[in-house]
DOKEVEX-235033 format. One line per field, with one value per residue: residue number from 1; x, y, z of N, C-alpha, C, CB in turn. Coordinates in Angstrom, 1 decimal, always signed. Glycine has a CB too. Example, Ala and Ser with C-alpha at 12.3 -4.5 7.8 and 13.67 -1.06 7.14 Angstrom:
BEGIN
pos = (1  2) $
n_c1 = (+13.2  +12.8) $
n_c2 = (-5.7  -2.2) $
n_c3 = (+7.8  +7.1) $
ca_c1 = (+12.3  +13.7) $
ca_c2 = (-4.5  -1.1) $
ca_c3 = (+7.8  +7.1) $
c_c1 = (+13.2  +12.9) $
c_c2 = (-3.3  +0.0) $
c_c3 = (+7.8  +7.9) $
cb_c1 = (+11.3  +14.1) $
cb_c2 = (-4.5  -0.6) $
cb_c3 = (+9.0  +5.7) $
END
This chain:
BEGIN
pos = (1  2  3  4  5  6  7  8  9  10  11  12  13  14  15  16  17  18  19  20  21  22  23  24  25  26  27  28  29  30  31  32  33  34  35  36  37  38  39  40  41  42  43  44  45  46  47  48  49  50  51  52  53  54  55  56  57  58  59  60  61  62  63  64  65  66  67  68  69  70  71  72  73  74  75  76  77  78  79  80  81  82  83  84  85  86  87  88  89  90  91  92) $
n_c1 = (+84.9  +82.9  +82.5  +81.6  +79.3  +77.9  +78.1  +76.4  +74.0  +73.3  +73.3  +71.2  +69.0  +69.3  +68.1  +65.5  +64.6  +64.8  +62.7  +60.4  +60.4  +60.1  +57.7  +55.9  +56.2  +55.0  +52.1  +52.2  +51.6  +49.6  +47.8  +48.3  +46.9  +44.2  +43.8  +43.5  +42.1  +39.6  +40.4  +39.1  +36.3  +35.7  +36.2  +34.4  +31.9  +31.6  +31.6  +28.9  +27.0  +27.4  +26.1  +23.6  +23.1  +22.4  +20.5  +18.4  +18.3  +16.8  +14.9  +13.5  +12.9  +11.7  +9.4  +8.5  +7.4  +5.4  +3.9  +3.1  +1.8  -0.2  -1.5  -2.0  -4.4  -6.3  -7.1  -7.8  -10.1  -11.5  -12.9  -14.4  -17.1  -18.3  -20.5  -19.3  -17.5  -13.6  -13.4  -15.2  -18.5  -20.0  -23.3  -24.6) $
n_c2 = (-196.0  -197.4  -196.7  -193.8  -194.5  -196.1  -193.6  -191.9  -193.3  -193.3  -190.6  -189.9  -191.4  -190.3  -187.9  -188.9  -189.3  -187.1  -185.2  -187.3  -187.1  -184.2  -184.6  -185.6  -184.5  -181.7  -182.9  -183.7  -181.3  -180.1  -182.1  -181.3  -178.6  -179.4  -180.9  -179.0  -177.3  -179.7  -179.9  -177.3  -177.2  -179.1  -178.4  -175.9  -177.4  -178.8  -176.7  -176.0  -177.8  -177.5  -175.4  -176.1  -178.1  -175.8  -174.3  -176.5  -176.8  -174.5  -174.4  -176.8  -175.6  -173.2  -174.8  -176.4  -173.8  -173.2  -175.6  -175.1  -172.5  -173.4  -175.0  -173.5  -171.1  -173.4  -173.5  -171.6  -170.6  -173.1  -171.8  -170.3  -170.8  -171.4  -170.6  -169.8  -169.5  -168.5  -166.4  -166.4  -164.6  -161.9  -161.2  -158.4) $
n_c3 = (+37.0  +37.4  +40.0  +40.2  +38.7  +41.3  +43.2  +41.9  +41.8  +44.8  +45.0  +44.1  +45.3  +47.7  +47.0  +45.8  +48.6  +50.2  +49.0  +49.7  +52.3  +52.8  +51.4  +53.4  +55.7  +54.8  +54.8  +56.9  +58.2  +57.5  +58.6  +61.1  +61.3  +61.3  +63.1  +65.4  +64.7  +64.9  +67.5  +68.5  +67.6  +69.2  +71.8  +72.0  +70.9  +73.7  +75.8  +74.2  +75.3  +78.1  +78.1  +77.4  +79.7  +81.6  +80.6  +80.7  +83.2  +83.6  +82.0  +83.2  +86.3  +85.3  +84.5  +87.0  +88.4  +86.8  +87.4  +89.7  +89.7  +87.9  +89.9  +91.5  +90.6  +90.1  +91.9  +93.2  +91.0  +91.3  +93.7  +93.0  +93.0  +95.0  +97.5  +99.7  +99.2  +99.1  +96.8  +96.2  +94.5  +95.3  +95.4  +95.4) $
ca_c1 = (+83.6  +81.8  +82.2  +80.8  +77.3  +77.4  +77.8  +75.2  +72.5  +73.5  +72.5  +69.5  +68.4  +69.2  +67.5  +64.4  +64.7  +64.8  +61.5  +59.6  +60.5  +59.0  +56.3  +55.3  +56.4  +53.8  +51.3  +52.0  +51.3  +47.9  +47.4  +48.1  +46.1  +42.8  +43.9  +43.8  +40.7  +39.4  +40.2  +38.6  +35.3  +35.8  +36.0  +32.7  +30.5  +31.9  +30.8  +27.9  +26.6  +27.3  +25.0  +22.4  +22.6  +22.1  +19.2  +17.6  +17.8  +16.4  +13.3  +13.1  +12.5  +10.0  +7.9  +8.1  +7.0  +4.1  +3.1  +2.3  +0.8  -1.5  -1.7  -3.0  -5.3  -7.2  -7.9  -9.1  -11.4  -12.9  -13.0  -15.5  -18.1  -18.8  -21.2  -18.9  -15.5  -12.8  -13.0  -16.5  -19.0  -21.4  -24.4  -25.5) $
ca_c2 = (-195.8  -198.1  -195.7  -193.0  -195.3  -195.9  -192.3  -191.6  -193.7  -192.4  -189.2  -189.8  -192.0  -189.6  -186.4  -188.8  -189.8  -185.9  -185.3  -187.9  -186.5  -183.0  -184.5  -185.7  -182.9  -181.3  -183.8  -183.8  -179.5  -180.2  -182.7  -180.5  -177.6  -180.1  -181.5  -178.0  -177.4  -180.3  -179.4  -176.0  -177.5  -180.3  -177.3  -175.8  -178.4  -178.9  -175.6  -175.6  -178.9  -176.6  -174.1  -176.9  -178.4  -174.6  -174.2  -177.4  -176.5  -173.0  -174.9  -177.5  -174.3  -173.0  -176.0  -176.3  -172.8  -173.5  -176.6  -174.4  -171.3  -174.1  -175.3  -172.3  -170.8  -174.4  -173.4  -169.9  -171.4  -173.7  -171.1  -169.6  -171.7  -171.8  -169.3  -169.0  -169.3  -167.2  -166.0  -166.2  -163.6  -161.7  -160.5  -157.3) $
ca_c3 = (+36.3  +38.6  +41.5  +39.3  +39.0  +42.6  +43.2  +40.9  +42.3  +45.8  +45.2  +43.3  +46.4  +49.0  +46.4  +46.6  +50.2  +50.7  +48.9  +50.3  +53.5  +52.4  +51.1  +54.5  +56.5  +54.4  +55.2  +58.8  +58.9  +56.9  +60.2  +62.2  +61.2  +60.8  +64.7  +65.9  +64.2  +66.3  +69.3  +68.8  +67.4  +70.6  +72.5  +71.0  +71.8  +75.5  +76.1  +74.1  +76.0  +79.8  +78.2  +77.6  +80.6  +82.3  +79.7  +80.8  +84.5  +83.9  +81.9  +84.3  +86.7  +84.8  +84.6  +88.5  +88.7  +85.7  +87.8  +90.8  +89.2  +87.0  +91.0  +92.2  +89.7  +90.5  +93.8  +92.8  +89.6  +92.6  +95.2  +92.7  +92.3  +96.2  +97.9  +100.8  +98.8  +99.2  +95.7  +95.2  +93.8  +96.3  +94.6  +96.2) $
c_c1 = (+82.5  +81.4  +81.3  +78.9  +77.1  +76.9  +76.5  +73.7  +72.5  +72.9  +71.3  +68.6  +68.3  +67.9  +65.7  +63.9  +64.0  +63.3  +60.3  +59.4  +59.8  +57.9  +55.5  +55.4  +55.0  +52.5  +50.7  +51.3  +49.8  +47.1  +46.9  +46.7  +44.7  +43.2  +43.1  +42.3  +39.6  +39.2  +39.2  +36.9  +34.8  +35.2  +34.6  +31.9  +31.0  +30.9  +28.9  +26.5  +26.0  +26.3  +23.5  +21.8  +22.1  +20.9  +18.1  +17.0  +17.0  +14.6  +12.8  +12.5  +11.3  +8.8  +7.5  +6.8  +5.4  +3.3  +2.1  +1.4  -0.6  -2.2  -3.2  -4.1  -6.7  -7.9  -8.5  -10.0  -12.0  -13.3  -14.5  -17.0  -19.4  -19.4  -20.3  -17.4  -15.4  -13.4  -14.7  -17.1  -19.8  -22.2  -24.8  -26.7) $
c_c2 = (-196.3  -197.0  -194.5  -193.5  -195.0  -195.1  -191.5  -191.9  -193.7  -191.5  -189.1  -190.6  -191.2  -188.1  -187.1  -189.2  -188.4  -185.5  -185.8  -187.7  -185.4  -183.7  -184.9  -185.4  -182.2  -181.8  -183.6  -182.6  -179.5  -181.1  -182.3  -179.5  -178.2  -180.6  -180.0  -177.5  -178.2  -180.4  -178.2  -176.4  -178.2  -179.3  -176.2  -176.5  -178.8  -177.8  -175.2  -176.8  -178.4  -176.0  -174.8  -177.3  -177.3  -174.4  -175.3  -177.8  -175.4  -173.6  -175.9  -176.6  -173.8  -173.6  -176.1  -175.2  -172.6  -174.2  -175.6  -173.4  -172.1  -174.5  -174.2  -171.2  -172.1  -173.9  -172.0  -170.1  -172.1  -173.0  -170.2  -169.6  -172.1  -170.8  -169.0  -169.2  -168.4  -166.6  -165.9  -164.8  -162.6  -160.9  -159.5  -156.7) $
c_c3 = (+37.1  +39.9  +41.5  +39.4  +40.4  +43.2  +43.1  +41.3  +44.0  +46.3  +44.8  +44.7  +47.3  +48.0  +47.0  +47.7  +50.9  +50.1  +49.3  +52.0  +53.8  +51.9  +52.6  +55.3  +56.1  +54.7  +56.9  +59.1  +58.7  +58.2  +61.1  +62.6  +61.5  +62.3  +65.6  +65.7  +64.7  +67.2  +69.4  +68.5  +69.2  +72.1  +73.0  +71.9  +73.1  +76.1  +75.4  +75.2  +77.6  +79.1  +78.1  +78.5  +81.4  +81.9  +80.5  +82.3  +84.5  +83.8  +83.0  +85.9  +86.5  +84.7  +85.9  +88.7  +87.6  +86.6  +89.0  +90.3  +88.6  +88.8  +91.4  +91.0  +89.7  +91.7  +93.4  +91.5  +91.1  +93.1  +94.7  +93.0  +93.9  +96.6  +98.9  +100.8  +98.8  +98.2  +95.6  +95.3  +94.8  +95.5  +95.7  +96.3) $
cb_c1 = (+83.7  +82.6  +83.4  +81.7  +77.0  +77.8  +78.3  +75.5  +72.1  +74.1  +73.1  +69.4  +68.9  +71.2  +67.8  +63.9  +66.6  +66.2  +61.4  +59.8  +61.6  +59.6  +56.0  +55.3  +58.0  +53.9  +52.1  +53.5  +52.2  +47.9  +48.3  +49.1  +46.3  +42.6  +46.0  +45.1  +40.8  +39.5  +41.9  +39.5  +35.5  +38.0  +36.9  +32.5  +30.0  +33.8  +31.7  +27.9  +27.8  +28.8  +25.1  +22.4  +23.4  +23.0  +19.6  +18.1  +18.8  +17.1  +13.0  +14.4  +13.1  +9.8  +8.3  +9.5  +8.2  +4.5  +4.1  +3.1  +1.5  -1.0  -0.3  -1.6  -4.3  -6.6  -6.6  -8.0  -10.6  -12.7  -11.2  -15.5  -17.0  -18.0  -22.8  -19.7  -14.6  -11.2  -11.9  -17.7  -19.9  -21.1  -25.7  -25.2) $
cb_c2 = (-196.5  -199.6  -195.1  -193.2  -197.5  -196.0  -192.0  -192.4  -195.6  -192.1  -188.1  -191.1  -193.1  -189.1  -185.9  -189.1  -190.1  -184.9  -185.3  -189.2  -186.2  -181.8  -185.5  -186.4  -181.8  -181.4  -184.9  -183.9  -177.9  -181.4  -183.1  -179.8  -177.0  -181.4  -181.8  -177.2  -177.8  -180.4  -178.8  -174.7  -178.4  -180.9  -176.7  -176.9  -180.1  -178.3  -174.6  -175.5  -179.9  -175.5  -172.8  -177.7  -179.1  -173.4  -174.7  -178.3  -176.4  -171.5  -175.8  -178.4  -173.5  -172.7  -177.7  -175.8  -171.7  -174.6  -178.0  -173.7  -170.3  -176.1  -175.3  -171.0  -170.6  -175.8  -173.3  -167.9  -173.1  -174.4  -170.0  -169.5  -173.5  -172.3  -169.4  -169.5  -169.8  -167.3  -166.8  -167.4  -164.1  -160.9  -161.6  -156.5) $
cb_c3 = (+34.9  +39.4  +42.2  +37.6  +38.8  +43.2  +42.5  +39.7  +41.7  +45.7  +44.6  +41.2  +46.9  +49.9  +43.9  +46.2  +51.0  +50.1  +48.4  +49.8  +53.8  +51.2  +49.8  +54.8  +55.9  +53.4  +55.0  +59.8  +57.8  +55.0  +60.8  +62.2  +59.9  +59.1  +65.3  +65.2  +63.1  +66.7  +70.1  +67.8  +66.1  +70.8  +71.9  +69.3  +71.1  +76.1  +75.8  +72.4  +76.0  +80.6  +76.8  +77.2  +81.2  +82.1  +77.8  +80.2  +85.4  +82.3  +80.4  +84.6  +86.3  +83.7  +84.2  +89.5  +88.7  +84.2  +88.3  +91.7  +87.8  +85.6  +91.7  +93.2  +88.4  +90.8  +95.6  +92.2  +87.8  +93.7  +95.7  +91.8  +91.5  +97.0  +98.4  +102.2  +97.6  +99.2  +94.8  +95.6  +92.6  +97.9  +94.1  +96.0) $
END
């Protein structure tokens, strides 16, 4: 009769041994999926970061090429103002 109990609470230990196993198998896949997910975000912003830095050389670019044009447009506004500048007016 005794061996019967033993038995008894045996199997009931290993049944919930066996579920608490599935339940964290389960667990672990939900892990996964949300890791995976992760990486691919992770992934994401890596690349979106390269396209920033590319972006921020392009404007940095444009500003150079702003600075000069504002550059030169100075010198032709001056050049006006002079009777014997380049740019200036000749009254006929």
């Amino acid at each position: 009769m005794v061996n019967w109990i033993v038995v008894g609470v045996l199997v009931l230990a290993l049944i919930i041994l066996v579920a608490a196993v599935f339940s964290v198998l389960n667990r672990l896949r939900g892990l996964d999926r949300a890791a995976r997910r992760l990486q691919r975000r992770q992934a994401d912003v890596a690349k979106l970061q390269r396209d920033a830095e590319v972006l921020e050389g392009s404007v940095a670019g444009l500003q150079r090429r702003a600075e000069i044009i504002q550059a030169h447009l100075a010198v032709i506004k001056g050049g006006r103002g002079a009777p014997d500048g380049k740019h200036s007016l000749k009254k006929a």
